[in-house]
VEXDREN-2710 file (C-alpha; in Angstrom, 1 decimal):
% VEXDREN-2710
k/r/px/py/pz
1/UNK/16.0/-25.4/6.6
2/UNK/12.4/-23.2/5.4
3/UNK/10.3/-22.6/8.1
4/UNK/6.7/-22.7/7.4
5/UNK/4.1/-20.7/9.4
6/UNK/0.1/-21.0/8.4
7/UNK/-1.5/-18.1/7.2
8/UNK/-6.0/-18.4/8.1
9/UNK/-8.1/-15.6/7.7
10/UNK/-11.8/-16.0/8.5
11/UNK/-14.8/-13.6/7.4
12/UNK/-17.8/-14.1/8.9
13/UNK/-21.0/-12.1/7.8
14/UNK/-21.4/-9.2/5.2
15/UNK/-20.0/-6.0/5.0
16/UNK/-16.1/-7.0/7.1
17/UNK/-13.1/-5.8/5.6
18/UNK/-11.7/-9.3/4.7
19/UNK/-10.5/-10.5/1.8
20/UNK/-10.1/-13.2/0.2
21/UNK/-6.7/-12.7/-0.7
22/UNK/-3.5/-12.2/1.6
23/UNK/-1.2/-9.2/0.7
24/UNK/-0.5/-5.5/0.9
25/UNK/-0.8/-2.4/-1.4
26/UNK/0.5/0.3/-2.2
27/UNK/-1.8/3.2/-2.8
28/UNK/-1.3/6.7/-4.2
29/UNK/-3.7/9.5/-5.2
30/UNK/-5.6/9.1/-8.7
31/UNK/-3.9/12.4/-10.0
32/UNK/-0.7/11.4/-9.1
33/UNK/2.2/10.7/-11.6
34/UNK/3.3/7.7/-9.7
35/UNK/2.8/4.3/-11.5
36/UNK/5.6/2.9/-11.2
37/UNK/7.8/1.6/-8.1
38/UNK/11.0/3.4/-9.5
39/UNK/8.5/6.5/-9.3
40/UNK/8.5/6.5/-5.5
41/UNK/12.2/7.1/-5.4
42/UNK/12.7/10.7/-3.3
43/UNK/9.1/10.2/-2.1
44/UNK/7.0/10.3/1.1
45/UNK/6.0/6.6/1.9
46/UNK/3.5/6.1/4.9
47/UNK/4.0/2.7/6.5
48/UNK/2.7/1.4/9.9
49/UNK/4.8/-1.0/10.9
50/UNK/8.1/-2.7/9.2
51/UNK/6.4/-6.3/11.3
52/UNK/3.6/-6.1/9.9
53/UNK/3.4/-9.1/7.0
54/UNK/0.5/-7.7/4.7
55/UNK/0.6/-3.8/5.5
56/UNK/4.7/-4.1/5.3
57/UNK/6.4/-6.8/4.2
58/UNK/4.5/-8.1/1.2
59/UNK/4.8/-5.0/-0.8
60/UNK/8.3/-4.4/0.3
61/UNK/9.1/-7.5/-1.4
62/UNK/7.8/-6.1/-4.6
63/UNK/10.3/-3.1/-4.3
64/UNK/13.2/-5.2/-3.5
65/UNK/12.1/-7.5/-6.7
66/UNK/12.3/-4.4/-8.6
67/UNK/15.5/-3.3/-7.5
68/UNK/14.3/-0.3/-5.1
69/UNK/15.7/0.0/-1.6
70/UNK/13.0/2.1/-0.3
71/UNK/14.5/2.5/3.3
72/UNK/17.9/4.3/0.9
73/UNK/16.1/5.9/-1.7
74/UNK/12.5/7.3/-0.4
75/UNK/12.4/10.9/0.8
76/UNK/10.7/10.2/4.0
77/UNK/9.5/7.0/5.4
78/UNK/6.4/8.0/8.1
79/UNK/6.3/5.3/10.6
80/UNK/2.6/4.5/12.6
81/UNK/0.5/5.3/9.4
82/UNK/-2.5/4.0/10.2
83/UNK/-4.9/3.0/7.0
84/UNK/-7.2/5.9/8.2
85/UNK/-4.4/8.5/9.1
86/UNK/-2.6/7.1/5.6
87/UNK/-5.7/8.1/3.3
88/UNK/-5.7/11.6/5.0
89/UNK/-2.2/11.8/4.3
90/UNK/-2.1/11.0/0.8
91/UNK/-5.0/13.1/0.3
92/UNK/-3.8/16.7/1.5
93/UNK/-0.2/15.7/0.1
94/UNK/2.0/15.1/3.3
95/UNK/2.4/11.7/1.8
96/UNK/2.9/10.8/-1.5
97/UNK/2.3/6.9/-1.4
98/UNK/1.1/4.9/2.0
99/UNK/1.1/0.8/2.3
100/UNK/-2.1/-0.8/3.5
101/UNK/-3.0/-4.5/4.2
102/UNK/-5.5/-5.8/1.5
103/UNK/-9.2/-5.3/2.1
104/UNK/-8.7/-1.9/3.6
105/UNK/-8.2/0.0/0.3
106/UNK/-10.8/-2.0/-1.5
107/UNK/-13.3/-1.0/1.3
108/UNK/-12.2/2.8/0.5
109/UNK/-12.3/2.7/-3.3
110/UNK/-16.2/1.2/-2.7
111/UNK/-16.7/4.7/-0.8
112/UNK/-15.2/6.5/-3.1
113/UNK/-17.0/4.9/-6.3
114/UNK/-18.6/8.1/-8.0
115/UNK/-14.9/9.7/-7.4
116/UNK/-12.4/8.0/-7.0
117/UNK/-9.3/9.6/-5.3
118/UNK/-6.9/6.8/-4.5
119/UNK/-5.6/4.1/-7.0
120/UNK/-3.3/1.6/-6.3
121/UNK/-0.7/0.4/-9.2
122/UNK/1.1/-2.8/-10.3
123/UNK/4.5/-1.5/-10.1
124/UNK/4.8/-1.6/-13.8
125/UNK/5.5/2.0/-15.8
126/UNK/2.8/3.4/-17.4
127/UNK/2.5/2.8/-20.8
128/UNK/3.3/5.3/-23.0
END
């Protein structure tokens, strides 16, 4: 038997860091060489919380589609990475990837517009 739970997001006013879409990313600095999910094998992954279903367990899913068992194969897993504590991470390279709940990272790339320093990926290799 499914269980089915509703999902409802509301944004009121301008400026909120909703979205209008429900899911996590995964996020890694523009100069990295990480595009791929097979890339963040032996890496430093910043998560908040494994309960969390947009800043956790969406993405997750992606790496278990693609054959990755991040909790057996990352370098590190960093528990209580906040989005803020995250970018900071990522940035001076104590992390080399961090999850974040959707909205969050959008509201940082529009920050960072003239230079950007995160990019988030589709899991896909580059192409060559």
């Amino acid at each position: 038997e499914t269980l089915w739970t509703p999902v409802l997001t509301q944004c009121t006013g301008t400026g909120s860091e909703c979205s209008e879409e429900l899911g996590g990313v995964v996020y890694v600095r523009a100069d990295s060489d990480i595009y791929s999910f097979e890339d963040l094998r032996d890496k430093k992954i910043g998560i908040y919380k494994t309960s969390y279903f947009e800043g956790f367990q969406v993405p997750y899913r992606e790496f278990l589609n693609s054959g990755i068992s991040l909790f057996a194969e990352a370098k590190l897993i960093q528990g209580r990475t906040t989005s803020v504590s995250g970018y900071q991470a990522v940035i001076n390279g104590d992390l080399d990837a961090a999850f974040v709940k959707s909205g969050r990272l959008e509201v940082k790339l529009k920050e960072e517009a003239e230079n950007p320093i995160f990019r988030s990926f589709t899991g896909k290799k580059k192409k060559k």
